[in-house]
TORTOR-965139 format. One record per residue (C-alpha): residue number from 1; x, y, z. Coordinates in Angstrom, 3 decimals. Example, Ala and Ser with C-alpha at 12.3 -4.5 7.8 and 13.67 -1.06 7.14 Angstrom:
! residues 2
    k        c1        c2        c3
    1    12.300    -4.500     7.800
    2    13.670    -1.060     7.140
! end
This chain:
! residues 155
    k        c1        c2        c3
    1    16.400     3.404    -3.525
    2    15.003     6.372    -2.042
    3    12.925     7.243     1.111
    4     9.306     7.528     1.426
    5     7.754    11.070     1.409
    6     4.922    12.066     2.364
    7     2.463    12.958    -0.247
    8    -0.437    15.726     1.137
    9    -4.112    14.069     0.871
   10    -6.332    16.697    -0.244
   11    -9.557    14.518    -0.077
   12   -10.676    13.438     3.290
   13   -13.918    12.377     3.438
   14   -14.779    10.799     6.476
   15   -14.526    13.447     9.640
   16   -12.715    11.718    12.474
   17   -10.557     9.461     9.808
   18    -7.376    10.973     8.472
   19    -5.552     9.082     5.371
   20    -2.116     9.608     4.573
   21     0.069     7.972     1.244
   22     3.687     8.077     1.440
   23     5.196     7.082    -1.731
   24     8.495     6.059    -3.600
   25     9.395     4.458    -7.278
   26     8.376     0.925    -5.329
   27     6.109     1.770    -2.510
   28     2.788     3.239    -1.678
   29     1.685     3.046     1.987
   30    -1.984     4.244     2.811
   31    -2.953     4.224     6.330
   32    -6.009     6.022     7.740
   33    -6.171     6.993    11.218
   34    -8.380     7.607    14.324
   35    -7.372     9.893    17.055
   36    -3.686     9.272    15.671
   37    -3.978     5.519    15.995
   38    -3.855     3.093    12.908
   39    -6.394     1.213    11.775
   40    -6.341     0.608     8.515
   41    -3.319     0.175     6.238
   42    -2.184    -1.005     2.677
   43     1.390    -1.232     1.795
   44     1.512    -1.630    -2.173
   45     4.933    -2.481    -3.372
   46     6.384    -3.426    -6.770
   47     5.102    -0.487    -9.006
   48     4.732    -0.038   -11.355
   49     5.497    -3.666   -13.372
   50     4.667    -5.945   -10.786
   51     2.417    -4.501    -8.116
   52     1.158    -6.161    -4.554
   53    -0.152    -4.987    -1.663
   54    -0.180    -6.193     2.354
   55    -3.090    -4.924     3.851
   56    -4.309    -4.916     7.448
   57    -7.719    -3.618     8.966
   58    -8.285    -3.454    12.262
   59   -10.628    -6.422    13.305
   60   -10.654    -7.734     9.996
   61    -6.774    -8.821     9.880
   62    -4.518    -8.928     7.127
   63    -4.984    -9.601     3.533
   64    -2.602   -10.229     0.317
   65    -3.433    -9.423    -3.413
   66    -1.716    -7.767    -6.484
   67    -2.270    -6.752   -10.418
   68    -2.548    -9.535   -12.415
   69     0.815    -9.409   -14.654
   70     0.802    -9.854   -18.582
   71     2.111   -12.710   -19.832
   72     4.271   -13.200   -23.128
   73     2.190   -12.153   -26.010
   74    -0.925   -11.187   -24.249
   75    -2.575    -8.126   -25.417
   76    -5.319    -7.283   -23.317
   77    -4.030    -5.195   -20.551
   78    -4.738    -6.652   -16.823
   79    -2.976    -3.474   -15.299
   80    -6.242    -2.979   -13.434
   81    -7.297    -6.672   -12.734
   82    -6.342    -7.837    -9.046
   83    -5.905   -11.145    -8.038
   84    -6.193   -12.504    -4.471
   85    -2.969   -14.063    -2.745
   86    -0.211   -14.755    -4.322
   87     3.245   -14.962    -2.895
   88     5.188   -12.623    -0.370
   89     8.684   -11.930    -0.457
   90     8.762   -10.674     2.735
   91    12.666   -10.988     2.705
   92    12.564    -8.161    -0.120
   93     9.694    -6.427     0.918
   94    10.460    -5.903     4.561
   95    14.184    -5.470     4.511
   96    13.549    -2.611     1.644
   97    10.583    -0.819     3.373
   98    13.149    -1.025     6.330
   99    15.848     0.733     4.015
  100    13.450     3.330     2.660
  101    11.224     4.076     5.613
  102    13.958     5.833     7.267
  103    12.132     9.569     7.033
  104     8.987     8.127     8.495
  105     8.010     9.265    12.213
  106     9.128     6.049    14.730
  107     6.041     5.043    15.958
  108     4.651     5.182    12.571
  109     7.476     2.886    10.882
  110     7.663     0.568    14.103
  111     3.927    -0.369    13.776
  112     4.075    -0.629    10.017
  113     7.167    -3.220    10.048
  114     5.213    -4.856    13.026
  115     2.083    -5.603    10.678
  116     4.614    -7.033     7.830
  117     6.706    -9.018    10.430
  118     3.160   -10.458    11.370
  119     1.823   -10.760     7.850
  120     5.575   -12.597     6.929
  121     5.057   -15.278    10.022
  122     1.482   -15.544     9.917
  123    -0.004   -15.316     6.286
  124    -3.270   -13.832     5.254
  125    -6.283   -13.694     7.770
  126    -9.049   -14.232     5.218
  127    -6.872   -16.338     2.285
  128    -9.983   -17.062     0.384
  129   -11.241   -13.730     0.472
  130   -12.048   -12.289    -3.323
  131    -9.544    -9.143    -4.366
  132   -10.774    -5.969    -4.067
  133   -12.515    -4.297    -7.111
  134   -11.245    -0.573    -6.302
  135    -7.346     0.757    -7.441
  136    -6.169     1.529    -3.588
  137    -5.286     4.990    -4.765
  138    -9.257     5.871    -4.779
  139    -9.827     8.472    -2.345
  140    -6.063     9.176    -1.926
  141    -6.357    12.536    -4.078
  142    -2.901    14.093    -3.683
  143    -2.286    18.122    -3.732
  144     0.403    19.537    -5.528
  145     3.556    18.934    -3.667
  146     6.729    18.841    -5.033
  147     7.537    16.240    -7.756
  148     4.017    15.392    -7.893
  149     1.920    15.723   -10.924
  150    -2.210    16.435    -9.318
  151    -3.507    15.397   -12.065
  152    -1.712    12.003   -12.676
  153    -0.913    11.317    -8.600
  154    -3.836     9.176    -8.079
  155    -3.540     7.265   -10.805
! end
């Protein structure tokens, strides 16, 4: 298990929003900002076999989707098919972002484990809603930092 780091966003395309991805071997956390305050976020978890992703938007609330998984035999690839819902092991998922947020600014991990503490107790805002059609890295173009590959990063 290792911390999140910080991976530099060289694309940022809407002036007054910042986005920043912090990454591990089983997170991704995207969050974009206004005047230093959250309000958007997406927590992807599970990569690269099995990924999910919590995601809250400020007046829209919080949302729950993931790739559709293989199953035995199946040879079409659904890497890049989401599916809406699904299960949350918020046990795993929260006490492990817990673990591996420890580099993270305070305020920064405080509100993020606030949203999944919500998410955990409260479920999914819009639990109907369809999944989203774009990979959450689009738009998150990384520059080269160290152990990062700027070609692949986005991916």
């Amino acid at each position: 298990m290792a911390n999140l780091r910080e991976i530099k966003v060289s694309r940022q395309d809407d002036a007054g929003i910042e986005k920043r991805w912090f990454e591990n071997d089983f997170f991704d956390l995207f969050m974009w900002l206004r005047d230093a305050q959250c309000i958007h976020l997406q927590l992807c978890y599970g990569k690269p076999r099995h990924e999910r992703a919590v995601s809250w938007r400020e007046g829209h609330g919080y949302f729950h989707d993931g790739v559709l998984s293989n199953p035995a035999g199946d040879v079409v690839a659904k890497s890049s098919i989401l599916e809406a819902g699904g299960d949350f092991d918020f046990t795993r998922v929260n006490g492990r972002f817990l673990q591996e947020s420890q580099a993270l600014a305070t305020p920064l991990r405080k509100f993020v484990l606030e949203k999944l503490h919500h998410f955990a107790l409260n479920g999914p805002t819009h639990p109907d809603r369809p999944p989203r059609i774009k990979v959450r890295r689009d738009g998150f173009d990384a520059t080269s930092a160290p152990g990062t590959n700027p070609d692949t990063a986005a991916l």
